[in-house]
N, C-alpha and C positions, 0 to 999 in steps of 0.2 A: 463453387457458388459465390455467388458476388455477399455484400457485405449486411444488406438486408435480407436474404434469407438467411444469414446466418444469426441475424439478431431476432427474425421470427423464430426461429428455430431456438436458440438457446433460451430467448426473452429480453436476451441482455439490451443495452439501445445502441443504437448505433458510436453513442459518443463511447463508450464505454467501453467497446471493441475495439475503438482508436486510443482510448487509454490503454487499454491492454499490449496493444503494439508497440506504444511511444514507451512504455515500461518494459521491455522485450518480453512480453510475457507470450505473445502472437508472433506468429513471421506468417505475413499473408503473398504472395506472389501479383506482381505486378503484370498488367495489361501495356501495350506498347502507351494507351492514353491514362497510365496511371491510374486506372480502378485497380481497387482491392481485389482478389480472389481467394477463398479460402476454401478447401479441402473437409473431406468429415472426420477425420481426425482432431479438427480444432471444435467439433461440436462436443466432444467432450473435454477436451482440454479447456474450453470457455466455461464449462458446468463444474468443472473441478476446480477452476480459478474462482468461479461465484463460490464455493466451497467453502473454500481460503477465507477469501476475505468477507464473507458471515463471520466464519470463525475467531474474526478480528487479528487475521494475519495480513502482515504490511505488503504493498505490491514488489516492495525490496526483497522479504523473505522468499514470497514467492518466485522470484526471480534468481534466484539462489537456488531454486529445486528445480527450474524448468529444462537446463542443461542434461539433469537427469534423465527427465519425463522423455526428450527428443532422441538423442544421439550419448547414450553414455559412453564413457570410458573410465580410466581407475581413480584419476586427478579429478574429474566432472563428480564421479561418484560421491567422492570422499570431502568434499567439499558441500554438496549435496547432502548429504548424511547428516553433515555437521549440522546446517541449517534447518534439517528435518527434525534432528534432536532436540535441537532449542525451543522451536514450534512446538514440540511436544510436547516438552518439559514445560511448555509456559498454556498450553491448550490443557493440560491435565492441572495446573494451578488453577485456571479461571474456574474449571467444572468443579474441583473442590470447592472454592469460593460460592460460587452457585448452590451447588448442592448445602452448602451453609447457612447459604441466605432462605431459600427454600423451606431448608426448618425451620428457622427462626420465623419466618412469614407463616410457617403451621401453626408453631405456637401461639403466637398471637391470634391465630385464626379459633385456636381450640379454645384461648381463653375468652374472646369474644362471644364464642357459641354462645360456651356457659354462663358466661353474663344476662343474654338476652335469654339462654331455657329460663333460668333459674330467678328472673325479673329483677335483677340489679345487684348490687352490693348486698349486703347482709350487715356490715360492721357499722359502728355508731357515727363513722367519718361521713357513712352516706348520706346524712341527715342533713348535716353539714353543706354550706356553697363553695367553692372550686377552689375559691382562694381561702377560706377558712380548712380546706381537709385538707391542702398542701402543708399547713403550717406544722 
């Protein structure tokens, strides 16, 4: 498939599929007049690359795992491996991070409710203007 159905097909655009390449993350196969050609192998290998870099992994790491994805051996593997660890190790920090913010974003949400069930403050500060109940 030349390089627009592979961009309708993934979604991706077409510039994005030439970043993918120029980053070795694609090997597309050449026509004698230098058109692209891509294969359906790389229709998921584009949807696992979109993947990645959601996940806020760099098109370097990725590129570091793609040896794997294609043709492994034990040096491709282990090198691979490494690179997948780190991703890991750093994709399971951000989702902690997340997941922290998240509550923190509930509790303020829960104390809001109760603000507005409950029709405001209750304490003497509330009587009070903005800069007087800071004080």
């Amino acid at each position: 498939m030349r390089i627009g159905e592979l961009s309708t097909r993934t979604g991706a655009s077409r510039r994005s599929l030439r970043y993918y390449e120029q980053q070795g993350l694609l090997v597309s196969t050449r026509s004698p007049s230098g058109q692209r050609y891509y294969d359906e192998d790389h229709v998921q290998r584009v949807a696992l690359i979109q993947v990645f870099l959601a996940a806020g992994m760099s098109s370097r790491a990725i590129a570091q795992m793609v040896p794997c994805m294609t043709e492994p051996d034990a040096d491709k593997a282990r090198k691979a491996l490494t690179a997948m660890d780190q991703e890991r190790t750093r994709l399971s920090c951000t989702i902690d991070n997340l997941t922290n913010a998240r509550e923190s974003l509930d509790q303020l949400i829960d104390v809001n409710r109760n603000f507005l069930a409950n029709g405001g403050p209750t304490t003497p500060s509330a009587d009070r203007g903005p800069r007087e109940a800071r004080r």
